[in-house]
Each structure stands twice: as C-alpha cells, then as structure tokens.
N, C-alpha and C positions, 0 to 999 in steps of 0.2 A: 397387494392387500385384498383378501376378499370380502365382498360387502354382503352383508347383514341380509340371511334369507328373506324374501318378501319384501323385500327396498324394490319400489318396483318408480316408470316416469306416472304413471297416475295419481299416486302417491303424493309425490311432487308437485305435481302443480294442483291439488286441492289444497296443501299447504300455501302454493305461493297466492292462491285466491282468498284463503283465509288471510294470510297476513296484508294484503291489498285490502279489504273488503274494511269496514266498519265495525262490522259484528259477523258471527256468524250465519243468521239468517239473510243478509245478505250474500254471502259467500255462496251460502246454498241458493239462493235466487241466481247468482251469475253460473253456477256452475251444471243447475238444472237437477237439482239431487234434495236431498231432507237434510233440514239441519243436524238431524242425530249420526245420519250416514257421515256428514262432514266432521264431526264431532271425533266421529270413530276410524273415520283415517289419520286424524291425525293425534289419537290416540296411541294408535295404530306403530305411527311413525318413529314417536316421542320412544316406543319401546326398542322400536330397531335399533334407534341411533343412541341409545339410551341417554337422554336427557331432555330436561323438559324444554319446549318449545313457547310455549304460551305462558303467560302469568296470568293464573284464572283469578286471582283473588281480586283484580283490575275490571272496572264496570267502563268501554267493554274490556276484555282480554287486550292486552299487550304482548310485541314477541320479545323472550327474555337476550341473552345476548347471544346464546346457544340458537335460540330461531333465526334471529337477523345476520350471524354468520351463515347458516341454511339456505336462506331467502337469497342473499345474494348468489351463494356457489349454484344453488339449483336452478335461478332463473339462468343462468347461462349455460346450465348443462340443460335444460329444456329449448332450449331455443337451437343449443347443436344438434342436438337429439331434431327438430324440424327440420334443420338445414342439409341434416345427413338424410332423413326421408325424401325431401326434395333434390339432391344431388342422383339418390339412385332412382328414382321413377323418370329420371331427365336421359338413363342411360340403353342404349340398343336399340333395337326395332320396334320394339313395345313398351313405348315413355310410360305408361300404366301397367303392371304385372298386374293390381290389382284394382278393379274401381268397384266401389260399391254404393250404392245411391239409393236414400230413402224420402221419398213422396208423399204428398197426402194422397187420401181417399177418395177425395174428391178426383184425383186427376188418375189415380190408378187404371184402371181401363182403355183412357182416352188420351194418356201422353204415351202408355209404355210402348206399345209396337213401332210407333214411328221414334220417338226416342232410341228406344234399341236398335231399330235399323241404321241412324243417324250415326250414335257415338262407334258401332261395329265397325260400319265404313270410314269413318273418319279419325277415330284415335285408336281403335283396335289395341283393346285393352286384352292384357291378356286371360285376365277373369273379369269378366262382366257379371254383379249381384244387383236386383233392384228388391225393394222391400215398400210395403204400404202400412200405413196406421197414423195413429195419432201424431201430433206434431212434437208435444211434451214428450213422448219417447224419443224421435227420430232425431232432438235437439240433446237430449240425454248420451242418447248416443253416438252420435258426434263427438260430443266432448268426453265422453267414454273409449272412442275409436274403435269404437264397434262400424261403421260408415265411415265413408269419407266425404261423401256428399251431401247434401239433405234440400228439400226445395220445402220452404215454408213461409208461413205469414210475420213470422218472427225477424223481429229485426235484429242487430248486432249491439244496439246498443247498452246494455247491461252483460253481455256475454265480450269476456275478454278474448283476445287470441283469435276472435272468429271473421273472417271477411262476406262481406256482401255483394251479390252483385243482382241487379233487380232485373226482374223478367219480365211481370206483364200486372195491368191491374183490372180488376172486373169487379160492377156493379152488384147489389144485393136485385135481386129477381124475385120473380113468382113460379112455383113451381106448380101445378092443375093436373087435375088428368085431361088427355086428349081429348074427350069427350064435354069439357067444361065450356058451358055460353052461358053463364051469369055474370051477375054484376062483379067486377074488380076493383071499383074505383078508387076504395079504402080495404084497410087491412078489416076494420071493422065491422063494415058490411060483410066481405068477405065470411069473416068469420063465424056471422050467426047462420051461414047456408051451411058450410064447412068446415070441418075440425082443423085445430093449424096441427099440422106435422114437425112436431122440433127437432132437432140436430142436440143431440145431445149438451148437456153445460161443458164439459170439457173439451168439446171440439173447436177449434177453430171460428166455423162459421157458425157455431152453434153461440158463441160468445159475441159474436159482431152483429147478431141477427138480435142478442137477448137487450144490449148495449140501445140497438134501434127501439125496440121498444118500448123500452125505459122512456127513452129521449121522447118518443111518442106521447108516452103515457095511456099505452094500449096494452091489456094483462088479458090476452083468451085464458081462456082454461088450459092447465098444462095436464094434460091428459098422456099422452104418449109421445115420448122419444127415443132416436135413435143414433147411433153414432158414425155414420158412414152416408155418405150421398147414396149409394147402392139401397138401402137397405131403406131410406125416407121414400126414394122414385117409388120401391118395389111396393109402396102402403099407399103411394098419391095415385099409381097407375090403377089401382084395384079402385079407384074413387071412394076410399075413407079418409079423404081429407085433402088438402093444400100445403105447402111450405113455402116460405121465406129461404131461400139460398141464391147461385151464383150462376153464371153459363155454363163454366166448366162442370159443376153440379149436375145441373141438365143433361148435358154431355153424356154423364159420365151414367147416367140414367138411361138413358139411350141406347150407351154402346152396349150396355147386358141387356138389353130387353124388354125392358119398361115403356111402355106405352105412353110419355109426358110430355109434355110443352110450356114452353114458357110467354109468362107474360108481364108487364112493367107493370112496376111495382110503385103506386103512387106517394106522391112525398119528396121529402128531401132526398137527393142519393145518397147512398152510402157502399164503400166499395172496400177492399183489401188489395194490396198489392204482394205479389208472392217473386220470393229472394231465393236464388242458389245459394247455400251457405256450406263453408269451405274453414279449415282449421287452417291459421294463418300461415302463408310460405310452405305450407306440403307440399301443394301439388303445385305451385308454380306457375307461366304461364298459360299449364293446362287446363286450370279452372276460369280462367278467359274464355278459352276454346272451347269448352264444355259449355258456357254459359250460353255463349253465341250459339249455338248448335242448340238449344233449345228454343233458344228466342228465335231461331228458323222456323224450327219447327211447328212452334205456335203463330209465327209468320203465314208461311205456306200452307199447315195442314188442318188449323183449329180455327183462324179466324175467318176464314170462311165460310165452315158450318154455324161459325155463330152469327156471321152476315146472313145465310141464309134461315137460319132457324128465328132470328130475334135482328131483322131490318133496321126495329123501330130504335134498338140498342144505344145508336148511334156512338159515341167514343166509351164507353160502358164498359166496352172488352179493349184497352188500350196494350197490346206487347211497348216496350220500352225501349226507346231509339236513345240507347249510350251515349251516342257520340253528339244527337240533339240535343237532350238532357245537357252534356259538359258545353256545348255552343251557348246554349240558354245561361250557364252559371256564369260565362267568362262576360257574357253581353253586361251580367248585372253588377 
C-alpha cells in the first residue's frame, strides 16, 4: 500500500501531543511551536488520512474514533521509528554519522573549541555541526530534528519524549567595565552612576535576571537591550553601562575581546542550571558520553578561569557530580 504524499513522523507526533495535551495551546507549549502551526498539522493530516481526527465541536477538542485508532498505531510507529535511529547510530566505527549540537550564546565562544576538540577525539562523529542562538529555537528544533543535541536552561518537564541530563549551575553576576571602582553594593546605587545593560526579554538570562528584579522590586530605566552575552560585554567594555548576567556570560565576553570583569552581585542568589537535552532513545548511551565529555570540559577548562577571574564566587559556578547527586537521593 502506498501512503498518502506528505504523511511524514513529524506529523505524527504533533498529533500524538495534541491528543495527549488538554488543549491545544498546551500542545503547542510541549511541542515549542504556535498553536495555529499545530492546528495546521493536524489539519494537515486529517486530509492525508482523510478523515477527521478531532471533534472540534467539544470544549476542549476530543479524538473521534478515527483519531484514537491513530494515536495508538502511530505512537508505536514513532517510537520504532527511535528505536531504528538508535540501532543504526549504535553501528561501525562511527556510533554518530551525524551529531549536531545547538548551544546558547552565552557559551558559544567559550565551550566550542574545547568541546570540539573533546567530542572529535572521543566519539568521532562522523559529521560534527554546532549552532548558537536562542534557546526557544534550539528547543524548537530539536523537536523538529533539525539537532540532535541542544544544551539549555530548559528543563524536560513539559516537553515529552525529551531526556535530561544536567551539566553545571552558575550564579547571577555583575558584569562592569574593567575600569570600574565605584560603589556595587546594591543594584540600585549601582545604577544611578550606570545605565543597566539588559539581555534581552526573550533570552534566557534575560528572563532570570528580569524575574530577580521583580522579586527585588528594583525597575532602572529599560533603556537598551541586547540579546547575546557578546553583544551586552561589547556596550559594558566601551563603559555605557553595567549588566546583571552569569560567569560563563563574562567568559564569553572575554573570549571575543571585550574588556569586562566581574563582580558579586549583592542579594539573594539567584542562578540557572544548564541541561544537555536529547530526544528520548536516539542516541543511546551516547548522550551519557556526550554529557560527561562536557561536564569534563567545564571540569578541566572553564572552572578554573572562573576561579581565577571571580575567587569570591565561591560554589556559584557548580559543574554537577551525577553520580553525588544519585548518592545524595538514595541517602534520602
């Protein structure tokens, strides 16, 4: 039997998240897309297979009995469809034909050399892609398979199908120009000498940093923002202003050029912890091996420049001891 041009497994499993999910907009929050996009795959679908899948007339939507015969057959062809990706990336001299790995901005610069060096020698893949940007894309695309990797602040919990494994966690900082000896004591002071430097609202740190202030109940003037660590260093080093960000932040300011330094940030702490995230059973136990190979990395080659840059840090910049972590859960 031939199937129905355009039956494609993407198809499939925005289906099987609609019909899991509550409502639509739901759907769309787990799957990292618009609810009209999801609306329109399975639209989409309902034409392929021609028949209707959903009962819209239903607050919310129900599947009709043509969906929930769907539901079942396709979750178990999505899940062969994983099992057969992980069987062949398991085979010959190169477990990876392909890896492809999307990061933040923040770490672009300052994880990918030694990264690259790490996974080349180690899994020798045999196309190695990395990519930088927002996190909302690089989770988008994931679950698109456009990546296969992604290292973000996002956790798994509302995203189905997706596995965690945690890497490393690091405080909210101060970012200055090199040249800065005034008061830091408060963000407040702080900022009638200096303009704050935002991190964009859709960024990442830009959302954890806007969260602290709330909680403060401290509102500078939102004068200019930007959406990349790269691009806040390159406005703070010129000395038009200060930011609230991260070590690796710093870093990553650093590694292009920027003239910055960092200093503690008074207050409560507040920090992010950042996740490899992996589409469930593809890669197998090589997104173990992958994980570990970062948390070396940031072992060996990162936390030490943030010992020596930020002494005062003290546990701030924490990589994540797995196998502590699982000691600690079994104690409890």
């Amino acid at each position: 039997m031939a199937l129905p041009k355009g039956l494609d497994l993407r198809s499939l499993n925005v289906f099987i998240e609609a019909s899991r999910a509550k409502n639509m907009a739901e759907a769309a929050a787990r799957l990292g897309m618009t609810q009209p996009a999801v609306s329109q795959y399975i639209s989409k679908l309902e034409d392929l297979v021609g028949a209707s899948l959903l009962d819209r007339r239903l607050r919310p939507a129900r599947l009709t009995p043509a969906g929930e015969v769907l539901r079942d057959l396709a979750d178990s062809l999505l899940t062969s469809a994983e099992q057969a990706l992980a069987a062949v990336r398991g085979v010959g001299d190169h477990p990876l034909p392909t890896l492809r790995l999307a990061l933040p901005n923040s770490l672009a610069a300052t994880l990918t050399p030694y990264l690259y060096d790490i996974v080349q020698a180690e899994m020798r893949p045999g196309h190695f892609a990395m990519r930088s940007g927002q996190a909302i894309d690089h989770v988008r695309a994931l679950l698109e398979r456009e990546v296969d990797v992604v290292i973000a602040s996002e956790t798994t919990d509302r995203l189905t199908g997706i596995e965690s494994y945690p890497l490393f966690r690091e405080r909210l900082i101060l970012m200055v120009p090199a040249d800065f000896d005034g008061d830091a004591g408060s963000i407040s002071v702080l900022a009638e000498k200096l303009p704050l430097i935002r991190f964009a609202g859709y960024n990442v740190v830009g959302q954890l940093v806007e969260r602290h202030l709330r909680r403060l109940r401290v509102n500078p003037p939102r004068n200019v923002e930007f959406d990349s660590a790269q691009m806040v260093a390159a406005v703070v080093a010129r000395g038009a202003g200060f930011a609230i960000a991260t070590p690796m932040c710093v870093l990553e300011g650093i590694a292009v050029g920027h003239n910055v330094r960092a200093l503690p940030l008074a207050g409560p702490s507040v920090s992010r912890t950042l996740h490899l995230l992996v589409r469930g059973r593809e890669l197998g136990p090589q997104a173990t091996m992958l994980a570990a190979l970062c948390r070396r990395v940031l072992t060996e080659r990162i936390a030490p420049r943030v010992n020596d840059l930020m002494p005062w840090l003290g546990d701030g910049f924490d990589v994540i001891d797995v196998e502590k972590t699982k000691l600690n859960r079994r104690d409890k």
